[in-house]
C-alpha positions as CSV (number, residue, x, y, z in Angstrom):
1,X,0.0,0.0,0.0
2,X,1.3,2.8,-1.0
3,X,2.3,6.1,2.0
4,X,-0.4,8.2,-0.1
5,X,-3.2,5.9,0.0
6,X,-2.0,5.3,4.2
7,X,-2.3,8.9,4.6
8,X,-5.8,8.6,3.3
9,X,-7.4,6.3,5.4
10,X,-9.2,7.6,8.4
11,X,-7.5,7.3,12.1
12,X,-10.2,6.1,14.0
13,X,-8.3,6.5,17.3
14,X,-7.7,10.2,16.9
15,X,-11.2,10.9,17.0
16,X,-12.2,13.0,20.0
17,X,-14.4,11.7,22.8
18,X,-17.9,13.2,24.2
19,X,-17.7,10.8,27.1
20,X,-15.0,13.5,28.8
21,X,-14.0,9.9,30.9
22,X,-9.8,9.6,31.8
23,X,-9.2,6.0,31.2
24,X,-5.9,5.6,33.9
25,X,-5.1,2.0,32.0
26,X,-4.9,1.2,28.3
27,X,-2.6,-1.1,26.5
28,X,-1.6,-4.7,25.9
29,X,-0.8,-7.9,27.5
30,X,0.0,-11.2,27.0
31,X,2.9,-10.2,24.7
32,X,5.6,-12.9,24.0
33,X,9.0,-12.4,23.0
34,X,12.5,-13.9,23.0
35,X,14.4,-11.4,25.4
36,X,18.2,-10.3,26.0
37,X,18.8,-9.6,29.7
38,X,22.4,-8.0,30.6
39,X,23.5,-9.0,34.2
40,X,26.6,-8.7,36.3
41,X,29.7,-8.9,34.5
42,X,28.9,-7.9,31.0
43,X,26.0,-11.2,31.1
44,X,24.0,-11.9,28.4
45,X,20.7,-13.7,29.3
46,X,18.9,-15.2,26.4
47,X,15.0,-15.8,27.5
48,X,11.8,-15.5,26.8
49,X,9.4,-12.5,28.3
50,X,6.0,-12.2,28.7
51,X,5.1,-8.5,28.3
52,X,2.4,-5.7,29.4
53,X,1.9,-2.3,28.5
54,X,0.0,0.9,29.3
55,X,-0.6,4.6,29.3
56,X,-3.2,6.8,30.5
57,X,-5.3,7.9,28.3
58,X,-6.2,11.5,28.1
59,X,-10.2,12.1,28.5
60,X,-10.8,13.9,25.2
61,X,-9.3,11.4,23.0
62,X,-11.2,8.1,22.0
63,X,-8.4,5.5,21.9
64,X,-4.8,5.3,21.9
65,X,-2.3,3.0,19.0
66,X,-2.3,-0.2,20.1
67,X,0.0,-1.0,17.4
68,X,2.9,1.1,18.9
69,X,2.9,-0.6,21.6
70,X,4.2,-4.0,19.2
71,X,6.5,-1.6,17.3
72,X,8.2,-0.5,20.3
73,X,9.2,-4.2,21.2
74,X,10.1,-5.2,17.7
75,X,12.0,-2.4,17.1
76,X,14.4,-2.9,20.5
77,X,17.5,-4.1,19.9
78,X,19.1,-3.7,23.0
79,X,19.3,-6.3,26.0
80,X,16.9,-5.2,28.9
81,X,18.3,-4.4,31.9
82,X,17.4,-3.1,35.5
83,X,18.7,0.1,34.8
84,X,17.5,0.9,31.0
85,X,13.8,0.0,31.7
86,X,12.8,3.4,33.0
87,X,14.0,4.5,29.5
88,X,12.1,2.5,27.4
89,X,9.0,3.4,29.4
90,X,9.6,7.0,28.6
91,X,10.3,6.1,25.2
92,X,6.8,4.2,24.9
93,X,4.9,7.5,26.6
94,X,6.4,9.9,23.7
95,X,5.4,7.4,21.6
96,X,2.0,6.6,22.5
97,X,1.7,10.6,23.2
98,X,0.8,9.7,27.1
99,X,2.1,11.2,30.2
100,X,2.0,8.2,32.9
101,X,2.2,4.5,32.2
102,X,4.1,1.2,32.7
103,X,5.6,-1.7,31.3
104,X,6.0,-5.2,32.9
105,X,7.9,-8.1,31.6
106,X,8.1,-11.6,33.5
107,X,10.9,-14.2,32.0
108,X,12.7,-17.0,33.5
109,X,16.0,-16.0,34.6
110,X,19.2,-18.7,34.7
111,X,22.2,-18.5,36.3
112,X,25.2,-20.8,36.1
113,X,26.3,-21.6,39.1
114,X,29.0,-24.4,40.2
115,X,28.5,-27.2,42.3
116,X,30.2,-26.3,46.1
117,X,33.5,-28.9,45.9
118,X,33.5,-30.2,42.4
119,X,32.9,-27.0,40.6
120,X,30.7,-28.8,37.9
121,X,28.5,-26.2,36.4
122,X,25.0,-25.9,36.3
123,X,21.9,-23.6,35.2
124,X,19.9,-22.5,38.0
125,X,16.0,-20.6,37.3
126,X,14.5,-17.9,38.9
127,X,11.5,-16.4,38.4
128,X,11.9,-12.7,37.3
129,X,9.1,-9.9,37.3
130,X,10.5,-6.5,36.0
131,X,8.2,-3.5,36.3
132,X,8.9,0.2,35.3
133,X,6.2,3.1,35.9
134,X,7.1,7.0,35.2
135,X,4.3,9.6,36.0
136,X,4.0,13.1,35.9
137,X,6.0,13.1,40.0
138,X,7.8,10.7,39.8
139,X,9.4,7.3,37.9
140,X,10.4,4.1,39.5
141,X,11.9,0.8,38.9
142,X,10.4,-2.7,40.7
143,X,11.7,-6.0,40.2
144,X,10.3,-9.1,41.9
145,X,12.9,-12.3,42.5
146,X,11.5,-15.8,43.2
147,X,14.7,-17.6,45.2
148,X,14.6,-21.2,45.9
149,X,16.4,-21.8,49.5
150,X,17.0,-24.7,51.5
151,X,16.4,-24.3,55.0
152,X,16.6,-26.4,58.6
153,X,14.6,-26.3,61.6
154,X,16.9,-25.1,64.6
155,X,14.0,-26.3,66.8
156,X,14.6,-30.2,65.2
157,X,18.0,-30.0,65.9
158,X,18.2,-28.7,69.4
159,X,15.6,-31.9,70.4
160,X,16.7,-34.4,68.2
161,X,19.7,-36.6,69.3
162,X,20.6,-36.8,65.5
163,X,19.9,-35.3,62.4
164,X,17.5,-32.9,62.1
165,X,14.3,-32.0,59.5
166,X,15.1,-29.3,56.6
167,X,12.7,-28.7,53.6
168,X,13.4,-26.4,50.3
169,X,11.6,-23.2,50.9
170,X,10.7,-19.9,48.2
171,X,11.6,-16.7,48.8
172,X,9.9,-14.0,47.4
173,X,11.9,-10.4,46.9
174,X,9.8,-7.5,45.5
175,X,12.3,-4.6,45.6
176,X,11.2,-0.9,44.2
177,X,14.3,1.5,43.4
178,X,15.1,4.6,41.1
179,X,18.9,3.7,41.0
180,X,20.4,0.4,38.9
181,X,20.4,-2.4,40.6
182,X,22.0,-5.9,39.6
183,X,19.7,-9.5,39.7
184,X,22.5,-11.4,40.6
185,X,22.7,-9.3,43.4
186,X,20.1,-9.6,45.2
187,X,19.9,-13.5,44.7
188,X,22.9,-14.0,46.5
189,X,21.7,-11.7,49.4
190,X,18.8,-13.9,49.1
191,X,20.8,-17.2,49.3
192,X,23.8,-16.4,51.5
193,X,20.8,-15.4,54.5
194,X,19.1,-19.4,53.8
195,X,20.1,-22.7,55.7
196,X,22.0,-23.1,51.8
197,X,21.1,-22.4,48.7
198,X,20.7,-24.7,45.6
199,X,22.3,-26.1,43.1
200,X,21.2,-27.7,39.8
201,X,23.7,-30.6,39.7
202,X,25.5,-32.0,43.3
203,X,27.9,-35.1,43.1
204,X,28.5,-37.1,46.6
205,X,31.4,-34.4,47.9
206,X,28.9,-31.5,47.4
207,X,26.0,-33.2,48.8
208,X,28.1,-33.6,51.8
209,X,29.1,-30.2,51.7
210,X,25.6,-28.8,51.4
211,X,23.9,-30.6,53.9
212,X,26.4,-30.1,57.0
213,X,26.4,-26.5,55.8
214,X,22.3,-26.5,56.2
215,X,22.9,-28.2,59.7
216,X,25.3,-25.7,60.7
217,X,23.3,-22.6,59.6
218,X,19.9,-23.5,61.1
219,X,16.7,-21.1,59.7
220,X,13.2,-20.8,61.2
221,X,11.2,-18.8,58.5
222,X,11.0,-16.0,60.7
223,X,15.1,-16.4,60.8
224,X,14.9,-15.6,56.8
225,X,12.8,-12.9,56.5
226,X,14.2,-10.6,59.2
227,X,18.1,-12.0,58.4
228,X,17.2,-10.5,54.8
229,X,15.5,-7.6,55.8
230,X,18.3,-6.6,58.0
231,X,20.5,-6.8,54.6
232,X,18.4,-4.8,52.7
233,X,17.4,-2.0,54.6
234,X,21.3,-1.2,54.5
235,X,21.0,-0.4,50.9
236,X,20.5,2.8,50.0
237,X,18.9,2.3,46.4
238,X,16.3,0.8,47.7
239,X,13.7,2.5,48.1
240,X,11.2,-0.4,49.2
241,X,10.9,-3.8,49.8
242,X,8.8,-6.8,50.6
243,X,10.2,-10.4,51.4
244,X,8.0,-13.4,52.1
245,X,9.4,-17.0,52.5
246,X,7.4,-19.8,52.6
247,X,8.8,-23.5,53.8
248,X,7.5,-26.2,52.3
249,X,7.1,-28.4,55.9
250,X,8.5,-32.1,55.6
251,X,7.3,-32.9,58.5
252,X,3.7,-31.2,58.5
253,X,1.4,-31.0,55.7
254,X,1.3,-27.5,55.3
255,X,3.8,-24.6,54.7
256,X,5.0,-22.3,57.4
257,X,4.8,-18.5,56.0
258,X,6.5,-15.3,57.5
259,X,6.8,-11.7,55.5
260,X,8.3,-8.3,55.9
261,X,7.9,-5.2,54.4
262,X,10.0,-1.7,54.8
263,X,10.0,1.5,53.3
264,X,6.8,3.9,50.9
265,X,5.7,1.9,48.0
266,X,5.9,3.8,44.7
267,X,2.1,4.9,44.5
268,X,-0.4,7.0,42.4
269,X,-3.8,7.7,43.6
270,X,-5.7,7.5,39.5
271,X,-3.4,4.3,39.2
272,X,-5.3,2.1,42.1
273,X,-3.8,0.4,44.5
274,X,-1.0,-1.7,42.4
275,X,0.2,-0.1,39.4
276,X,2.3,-2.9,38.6
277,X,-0.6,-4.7,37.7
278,X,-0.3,-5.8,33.9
């Protein structure tokens, strides 16, 4: 088709509205994509992301392009990152002509990590959930970590004559921040405050290693949330937090559950209570 005959065609979406009604959310979601992720260390994650997208949409105008929204992530060539989000969230609002909104992306995140006494390598996944929001006040970055732990009941080993019961627990880190901020980071604050943390591929000498280094570090749940908290509240660049671990009882059928939160939570009053929210 050629630009003339483009130019020609009526734009539906420009059309002004009677209705006079702000709509705070517009956009897309369920958007899948293959996805560069630069980490610590000049890494290159290769993943796939699962988008959503949004601006507010000013009162007099009847829609906005959803089609921009698609362009914008076709047209990306560079890997994502903590710290370029915020930009390509500005970049969508001159785009899309808007003055607030947000993008969200969730992917699974691997990490190689080597076995404790061997070294062997192996991929570790963590479930990722990067959010970036600008508004007229202010802009801020949140990104949301789920951290498998292993962790050992202190209580079990101060009764028991031997042994004692441990179970693999998940940690979940929601962190908001308007300063850059590394993945790999917070997983190991994440890991190094557990009983021990995982590994994808153990051979007899680490499995030794692992499990008298769960019985020497012994966690309630409650032990994990505040040993984590303590960490983070340390940090400067962020701005707000919430950790939750649950363990996954061997011994019970049911999960024990303890959560923290510290610091103001990014908010905007026409946004709701989450704007996050794909």
């Amino acid at each position: 088709m050629s630009s003339q005959v483009f130019e020609k065609m009526p734009d539906v979406m420009d059309k002004s509205d009677d209705r006079r009604l702000e709509i705070h959310r517009v956009g897309v979601r369920s958007i899948r994509r293959p996805v560069m992720f630069r980490d610590r260390n000049s890494a290159i994650i290769t993943t796939i992301g699962n988008f959503g997208m949004h601006v507010r949409l000013d009162s007099k105008k009847r829609g906005t392009h959803m089609s921009r929204f698609i362009q914008l992530l076709e047209e990306s060539e560079e890997p994502l990152s903590v710290k370029s989000f915020i930009t390509m969230v500005r970049y969508m609002l001159n785009r899309l002509e808007s003055v607030e909104g947000g993008i969200t992306v969730e992917f699974p995140f691997f990490l190689v990590k080597n076995a404790p006494i061997t070294a062997i390598s192996g991929s570790m996944d963590y479930d990722i959930k990067l959010s970036g929001f600008v508004s007229r006040q202010e802009s801020r970055t949140q990104l949301t970590i789920h951290i498998p732990v292993s962790t050992l009941c202190p209580c079990s080993k101060e009764i028991a004559e031997y042994g004692a019961h441990n179970q693999r627990s998940m940690v979940r880190l929601t962190v908001q921040t308007t300063h850059h901020i590394w993945v790999t980071d917070l997983i190991e604050v994440v890991e190094k405050n557990s009983s021990c943390e995982l590994f994808s591929v153990l051979k007899r000498p680490d499995e030794k290693f692992v499990t008298e280094h769960a019985y020497d570090n012994p966690k309630f749940v409650e032990d994990i949330v505040r040993d984590i908290a303590q960490r983070l509240i340390k940090d400067k660049r962020i701005l707000f937090f919430e950790v939750e671990s649950e363990n996954f009882e061997s011994i019970h059928n049911h999960s024990a559950y303890a959560y923290i939160r510290h610091g103001t939570p990014f908010g905007c009053s026409m946004m709701g209570n989450n704007p996050w929210q794909n």
